[in-house]
Wavefront OBJ file of the C-alpha trace (Angstrom):
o trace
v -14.516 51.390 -0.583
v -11.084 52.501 -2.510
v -11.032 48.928 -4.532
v -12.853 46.853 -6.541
v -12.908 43.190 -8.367
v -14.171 43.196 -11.726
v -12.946 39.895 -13.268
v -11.088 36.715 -12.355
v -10.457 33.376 -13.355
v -9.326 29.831 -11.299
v -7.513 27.027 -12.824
v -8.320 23.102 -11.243
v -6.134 22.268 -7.935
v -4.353 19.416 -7.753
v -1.943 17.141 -8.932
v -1.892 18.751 -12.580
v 0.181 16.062 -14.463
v 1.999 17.883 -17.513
v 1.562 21.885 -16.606
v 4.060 23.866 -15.616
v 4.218 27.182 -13.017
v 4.543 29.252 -16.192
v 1.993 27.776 -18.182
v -0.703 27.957 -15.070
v 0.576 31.484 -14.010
v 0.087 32.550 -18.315
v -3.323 30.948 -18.088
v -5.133 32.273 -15.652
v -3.170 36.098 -16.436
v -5.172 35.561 -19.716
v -8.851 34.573 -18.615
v -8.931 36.831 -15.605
v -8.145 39.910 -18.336
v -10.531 38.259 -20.685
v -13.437 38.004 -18.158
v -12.847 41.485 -16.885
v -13.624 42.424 -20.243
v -10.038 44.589 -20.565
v -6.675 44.188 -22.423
v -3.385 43.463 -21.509
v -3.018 47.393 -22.733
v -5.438 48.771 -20.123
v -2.873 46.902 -17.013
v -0.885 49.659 -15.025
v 0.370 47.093 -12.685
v 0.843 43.394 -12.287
v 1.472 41.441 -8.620
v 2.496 37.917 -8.637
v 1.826 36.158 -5.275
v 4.037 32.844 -5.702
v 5.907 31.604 -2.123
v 8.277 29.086 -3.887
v 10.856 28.274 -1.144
v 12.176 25.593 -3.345
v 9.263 24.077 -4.846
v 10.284 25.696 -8.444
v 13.827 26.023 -9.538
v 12.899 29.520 -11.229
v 12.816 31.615 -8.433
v 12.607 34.616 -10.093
v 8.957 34.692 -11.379
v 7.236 38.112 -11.744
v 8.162 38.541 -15.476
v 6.119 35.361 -16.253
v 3.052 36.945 -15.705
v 3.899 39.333 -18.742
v 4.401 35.803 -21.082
v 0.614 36.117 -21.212
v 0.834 38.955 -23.700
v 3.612 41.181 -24.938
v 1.564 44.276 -24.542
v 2.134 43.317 -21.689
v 5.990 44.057 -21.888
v 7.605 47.234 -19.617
v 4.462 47.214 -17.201
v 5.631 46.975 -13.587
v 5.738 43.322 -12.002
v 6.772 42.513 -8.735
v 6.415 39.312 -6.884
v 5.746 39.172 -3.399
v 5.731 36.553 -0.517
v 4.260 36.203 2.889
v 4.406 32.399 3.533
v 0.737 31.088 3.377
v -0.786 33.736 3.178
v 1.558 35.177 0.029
v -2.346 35.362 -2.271
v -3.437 37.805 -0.237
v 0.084 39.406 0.287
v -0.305 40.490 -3.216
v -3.689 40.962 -3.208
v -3.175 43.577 -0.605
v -0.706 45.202 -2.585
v -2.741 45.802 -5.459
v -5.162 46.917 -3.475
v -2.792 49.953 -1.895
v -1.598 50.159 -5.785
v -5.805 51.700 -6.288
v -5.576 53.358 -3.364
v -2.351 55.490 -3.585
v -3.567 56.179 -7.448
v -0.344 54.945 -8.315
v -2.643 52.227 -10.782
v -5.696 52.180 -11.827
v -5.745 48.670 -13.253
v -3.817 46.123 -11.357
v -3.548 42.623 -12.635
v -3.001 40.406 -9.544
v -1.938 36.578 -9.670
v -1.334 33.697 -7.562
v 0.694 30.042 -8.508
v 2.601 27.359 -7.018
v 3.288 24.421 -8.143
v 4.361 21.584 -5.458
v 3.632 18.088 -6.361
v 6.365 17.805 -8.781
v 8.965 18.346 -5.461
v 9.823 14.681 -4.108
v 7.495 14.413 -0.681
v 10.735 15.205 1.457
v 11.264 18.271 0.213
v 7.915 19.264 0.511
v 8.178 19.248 3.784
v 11.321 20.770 4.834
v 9.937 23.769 1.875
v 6.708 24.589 3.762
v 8.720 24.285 7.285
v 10.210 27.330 6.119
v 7.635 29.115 7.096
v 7.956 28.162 11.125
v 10.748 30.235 13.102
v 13.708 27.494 12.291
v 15.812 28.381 15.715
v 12.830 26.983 17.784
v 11.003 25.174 15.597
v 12.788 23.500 12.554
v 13.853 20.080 14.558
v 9.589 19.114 15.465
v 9.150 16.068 14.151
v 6.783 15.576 10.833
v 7.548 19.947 9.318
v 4.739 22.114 9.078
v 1.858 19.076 10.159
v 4.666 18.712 13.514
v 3.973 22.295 13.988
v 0.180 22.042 14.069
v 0.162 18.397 15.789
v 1.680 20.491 18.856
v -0.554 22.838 18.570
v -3.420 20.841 18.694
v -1.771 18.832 21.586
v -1.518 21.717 23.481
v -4.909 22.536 23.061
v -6.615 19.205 24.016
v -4.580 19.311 27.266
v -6.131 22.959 28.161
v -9.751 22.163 26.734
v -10.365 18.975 26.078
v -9.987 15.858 23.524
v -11.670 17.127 20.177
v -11.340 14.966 18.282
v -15.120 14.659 17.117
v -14.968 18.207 16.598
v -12.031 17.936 13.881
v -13.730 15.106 12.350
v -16.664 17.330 11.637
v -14.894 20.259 10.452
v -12.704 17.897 7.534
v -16.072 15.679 6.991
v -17.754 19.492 6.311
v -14.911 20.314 3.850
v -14.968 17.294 1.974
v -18.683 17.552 1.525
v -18.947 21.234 0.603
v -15.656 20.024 -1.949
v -17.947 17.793 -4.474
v -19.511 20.818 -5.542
v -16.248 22.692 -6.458
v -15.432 22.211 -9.967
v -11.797 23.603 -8.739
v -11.483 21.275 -5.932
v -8.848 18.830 -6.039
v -10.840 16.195 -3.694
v -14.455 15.970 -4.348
v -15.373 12.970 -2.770
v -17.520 13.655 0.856
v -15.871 11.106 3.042
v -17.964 11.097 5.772
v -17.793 11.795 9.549
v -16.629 8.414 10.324
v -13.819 8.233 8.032
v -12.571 11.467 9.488
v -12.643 10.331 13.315
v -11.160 7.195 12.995
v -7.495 5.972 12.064
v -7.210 3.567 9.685
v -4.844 2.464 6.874
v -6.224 5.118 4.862
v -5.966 7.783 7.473
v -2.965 7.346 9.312
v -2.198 9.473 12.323
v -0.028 11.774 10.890
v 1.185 14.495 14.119
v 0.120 14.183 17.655
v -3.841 13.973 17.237
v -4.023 14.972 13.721
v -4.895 12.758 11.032
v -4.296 12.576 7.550
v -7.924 14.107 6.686
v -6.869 16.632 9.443
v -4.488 17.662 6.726
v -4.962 20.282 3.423
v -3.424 19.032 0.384
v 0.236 19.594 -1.405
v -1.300 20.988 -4.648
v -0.662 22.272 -8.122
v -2.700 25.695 -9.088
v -3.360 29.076 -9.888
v -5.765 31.942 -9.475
v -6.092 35.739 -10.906
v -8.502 38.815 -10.400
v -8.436 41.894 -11.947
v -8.349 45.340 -9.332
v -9.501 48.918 -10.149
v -11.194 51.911 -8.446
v -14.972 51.676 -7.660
v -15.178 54.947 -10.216
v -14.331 52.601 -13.126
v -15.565 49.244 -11.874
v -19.457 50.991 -11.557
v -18.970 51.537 -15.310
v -18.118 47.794 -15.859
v -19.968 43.814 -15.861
v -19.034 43.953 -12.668
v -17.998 45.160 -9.597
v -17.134 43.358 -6.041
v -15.772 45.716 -3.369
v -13.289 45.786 -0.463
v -15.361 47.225 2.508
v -11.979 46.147 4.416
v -8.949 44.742 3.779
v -6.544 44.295 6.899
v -3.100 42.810 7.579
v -2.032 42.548 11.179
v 1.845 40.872 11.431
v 3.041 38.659 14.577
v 5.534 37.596 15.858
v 7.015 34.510 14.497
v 8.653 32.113 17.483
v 5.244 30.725 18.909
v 7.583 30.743 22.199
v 6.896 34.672 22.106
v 2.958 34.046 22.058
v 0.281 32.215 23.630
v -0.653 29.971 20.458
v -4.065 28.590 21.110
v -5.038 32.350 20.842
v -4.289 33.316 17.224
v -4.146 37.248 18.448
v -3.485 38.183 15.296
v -5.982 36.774 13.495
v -8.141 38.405 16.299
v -6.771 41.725 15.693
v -7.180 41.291 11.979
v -10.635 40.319 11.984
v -11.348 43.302 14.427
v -10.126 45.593 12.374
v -11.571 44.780 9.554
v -15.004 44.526 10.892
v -15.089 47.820 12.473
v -13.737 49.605 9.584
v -16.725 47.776 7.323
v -19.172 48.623 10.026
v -20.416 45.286 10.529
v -20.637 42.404 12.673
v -19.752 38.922 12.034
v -23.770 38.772 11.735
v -24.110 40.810 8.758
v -21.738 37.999 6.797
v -23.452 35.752 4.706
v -20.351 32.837 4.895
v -16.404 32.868 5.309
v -13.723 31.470 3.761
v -10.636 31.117 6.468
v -7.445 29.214 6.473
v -8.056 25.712 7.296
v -4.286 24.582 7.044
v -5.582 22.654 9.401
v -8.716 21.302 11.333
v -7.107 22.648 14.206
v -6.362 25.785 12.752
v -10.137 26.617 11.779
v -11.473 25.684 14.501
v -9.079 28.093 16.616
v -9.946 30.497 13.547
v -13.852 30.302 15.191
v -12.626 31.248 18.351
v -10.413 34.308 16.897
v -13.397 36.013 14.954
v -15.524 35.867 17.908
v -17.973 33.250 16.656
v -17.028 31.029 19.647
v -15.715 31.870 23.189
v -12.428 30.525 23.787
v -12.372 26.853 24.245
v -15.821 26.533 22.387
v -14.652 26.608 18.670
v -15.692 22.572 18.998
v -18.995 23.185 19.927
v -19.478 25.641 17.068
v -18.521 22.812 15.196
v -20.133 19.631 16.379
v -23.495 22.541 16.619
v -23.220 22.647 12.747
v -23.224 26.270 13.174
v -20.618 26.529 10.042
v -22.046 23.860 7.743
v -23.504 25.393 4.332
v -27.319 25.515 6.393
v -25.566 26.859 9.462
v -25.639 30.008 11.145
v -22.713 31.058 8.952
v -21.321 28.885 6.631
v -17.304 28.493 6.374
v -15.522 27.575 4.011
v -18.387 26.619 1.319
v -15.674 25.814 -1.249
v -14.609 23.274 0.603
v -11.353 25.347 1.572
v -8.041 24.241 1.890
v -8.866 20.603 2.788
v -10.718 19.908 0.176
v -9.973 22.490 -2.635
v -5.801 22.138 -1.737
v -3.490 24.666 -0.696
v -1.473 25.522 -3.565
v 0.282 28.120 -1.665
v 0.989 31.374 -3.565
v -2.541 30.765 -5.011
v -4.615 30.048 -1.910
v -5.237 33.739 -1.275
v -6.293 34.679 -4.334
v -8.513 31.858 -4.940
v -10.438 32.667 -1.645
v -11.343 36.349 -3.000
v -12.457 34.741 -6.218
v -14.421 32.397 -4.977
v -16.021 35.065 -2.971
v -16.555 37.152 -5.841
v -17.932 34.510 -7.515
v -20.588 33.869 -4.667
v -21.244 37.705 -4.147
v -22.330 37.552 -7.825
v -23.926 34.679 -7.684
v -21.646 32.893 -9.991
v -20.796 30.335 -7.685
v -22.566 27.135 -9.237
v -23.163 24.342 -6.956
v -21.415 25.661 -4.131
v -23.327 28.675 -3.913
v -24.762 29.786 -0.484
v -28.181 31.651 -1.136
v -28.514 34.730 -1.147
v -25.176 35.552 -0.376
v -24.737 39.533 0.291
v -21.269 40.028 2.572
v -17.946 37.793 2.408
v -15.067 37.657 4.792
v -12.116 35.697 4.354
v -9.038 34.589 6.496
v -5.987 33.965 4.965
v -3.220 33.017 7.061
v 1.489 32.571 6.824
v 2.711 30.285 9.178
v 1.157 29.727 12.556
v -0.965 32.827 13.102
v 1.833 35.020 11.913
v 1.009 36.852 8.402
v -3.190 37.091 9.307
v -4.850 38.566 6.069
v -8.953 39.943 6.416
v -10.999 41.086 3.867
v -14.377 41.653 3.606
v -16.495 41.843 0.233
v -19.662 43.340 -0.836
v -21.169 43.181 -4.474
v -21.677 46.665 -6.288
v -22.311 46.205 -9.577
l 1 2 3 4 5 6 7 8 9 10 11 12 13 14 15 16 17 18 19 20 21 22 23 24 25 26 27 28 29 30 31 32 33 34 35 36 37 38 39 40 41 42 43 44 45 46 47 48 49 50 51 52 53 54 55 56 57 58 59 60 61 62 63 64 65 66 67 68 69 70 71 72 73 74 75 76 77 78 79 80 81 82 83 84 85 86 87 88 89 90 91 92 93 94 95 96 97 98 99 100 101 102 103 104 105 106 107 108 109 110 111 112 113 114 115 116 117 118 119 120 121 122 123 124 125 126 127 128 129 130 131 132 133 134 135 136 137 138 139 140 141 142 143 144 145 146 147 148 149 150 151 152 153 154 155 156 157 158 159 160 161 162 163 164 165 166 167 168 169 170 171 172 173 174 175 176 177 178 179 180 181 182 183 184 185 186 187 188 189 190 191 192 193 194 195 196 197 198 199 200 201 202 203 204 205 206 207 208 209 210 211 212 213 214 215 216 217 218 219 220 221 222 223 224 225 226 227 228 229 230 231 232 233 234 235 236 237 238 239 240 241 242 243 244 245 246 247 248 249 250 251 252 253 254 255 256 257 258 259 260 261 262 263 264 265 266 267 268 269 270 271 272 273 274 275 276 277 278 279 280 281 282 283 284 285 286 287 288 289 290 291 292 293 294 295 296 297 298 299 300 301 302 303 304 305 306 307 308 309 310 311 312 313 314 315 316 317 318 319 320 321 322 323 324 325 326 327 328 329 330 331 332 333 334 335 336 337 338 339 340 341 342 343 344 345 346 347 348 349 350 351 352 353 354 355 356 357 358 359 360 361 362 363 364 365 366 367 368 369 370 371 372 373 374 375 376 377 378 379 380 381 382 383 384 385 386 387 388
């Protein structure tokens, strides 16, 4: 236990007509101090997670963070980046900030902004984040990359189809209870398993509500040692925080395996001392139908193959035997990507204190979260447990 969240704050996802990366990234720098109940004076360090790759013509965006407040002015600010998993990049890094005693305050944020880049762009930006050499000619960018991965997987187990419907139909129905969700309408199984003019095939066997969203948003939490965060309104602690890096050609791994996010979640459960039992829900990376269900498979909630059955089971719904992604994750909340890891530990926070409104799961005791860069390559754990 060398770290602890004692405030945060999350602005809306979406399509936010009007703001501007500075003016979300000021924002939620200001409420996350605010609801810690600290100053901009009490900060020893400040992390920005932001990926950018395009999407913002300032590329040079840790100083923002001190626009919040000029007391703010001559602490240290770095940005970092680890494709879509750059939240919990910087999260991390606070984190070892704590530990090292090098801080004992760190002020962590994460912001994009996307959906003023024209759709093009978009996607060549997020195929950044695929090994180019190999990968940067698939057809349809990052979605291309996924499409063939879910290919690849219904030839070696199976059409599952009905499976992904389930997981995005789960999403968008745990979504209308996220006042930060960008769609909060539940569509419906249905809607999800069939194409239609509203839900085009969009790569290979993926369809557009197979897809997370190009979003607009920020998110901030506020770090310090479990010595000062006892003394405070409270106090959610890392029991373990892991980051396990692969390789990034998927020609150099088997891909339907997600090792690293296997190693990652190992690790992070045996240094906690817990099982995937002892969690009350999880918040993973759903990029991606696909990629969550694989995601099952990788924690050891499924056997490999078996992640459908998990799914089509209701074994993750908000009832189930443990709930995923009760925000609504990426599908339905968006995937603004420098804030997507950082929203996921504040939105666990936020159930661990019950403080979770309408998409609270009951009773919620131990968190775990998956935050994942590229295909399996950057795999971020962590695992939470109210103190205070």
């Amino acid at each position: 236990m060398t770290a602890c969240i004692v405030g945060w704050a999350h602005s809306r996802f979406g399509k936010l007509e009007g703001e501007t990366l500075e003016g979300l990234i000021v924002n939620v720098a200001r409420e996350a101090l605010d609801h810690a109940g600290l100053g901009p004076e009490d900060v020893d360090e400040i992390v920005l997670g932001h990926f950018n790759a395009g999407f913002s013509p300032q590329d040079f965006t840790a100083s923002l963070v001190l626009q919040a407040d000029d007391r703010l002015r001559f602490k240290p600010a770095t940005r970092v980046e680890n494709a879509c998993a750059t939240g919990s990049a910087a999260v991390r890094q606070g984190i070892r900030a704590v530990e090292a005693k090098a801080a004992r305050v760190v002020l962590v944020v994460g912001a994009e902004q996307m959906t003023t880049t024209p759709g093009p762009e978009i996607g060549k930006n997020l195929l950044k984040a695929s090994y180019l050499p190999e990968e940067g000619d698939i057809p349809g960018g990052f979605a291309g990359v996924f499409g063939k991965i879910a290919d690849a997987y219904f030839q070696r187990y199976g059409d599952q189809s009905d499976a992904l419907a389930t997981i995005a139909a789960k999403a968008h129905k745990n979504g209308v209870d996220n006042p930060y969700a960008q769609m909060r309408k539940d569509l419906g199984f249905d809607f999800c398993r069939h194409e239609s003019e509203k839900n085009p095939f969009v790569a290979g066997p993926l369809k557009r509500t197979d897809c997370s969203l190009v979003s607009d948003g920020a998110a901030a939490l506020v770090l310090t040692d479990a010595t000062t965060a006892l003394s405070m309104r409270r106090a959610v602690a890392f029991r373990a925080n892991e980051h396990v890096q692969d390789f990034l050609p998927m020609s150099k791994r088997d891909i339907l395996l997600f090792e690293g996010c296997e190693e990652a979640w190992a690790r992070a459960l045996k240094n906690a001392g817990v099982t995937l039992d002892d969690l009350s829900f999880v918040e993973t990376h759903d990029c991606f139908t696909i990629a969550e269900l694989i995601e099952y498979e990788a924690m050891g909630l499924a056997k490999r193959g078996e992640g459908g059955k998990i799914a089509l089971e209701g074994q993750t719904a908000k009832n189930g035997r443990l709930p995923v992604n009760p925000s609504g994750g990426l599908k339905s909340k968006g995937h603004p990507i420098g804030a997507t890891g950082v929203s996921m530990h504040v939105l666990t926070a936020m159930q661990l204190t019950g403080e979770a409104g309408g998409i609270q799961v009951p009773n919620a005791k131990l968190g775990g979260i998956f935050n994942m860069g590229g295909a399996a390559v950057a795999n971020y754990v962590s695992i939470l447990d109210r103190i205070r």
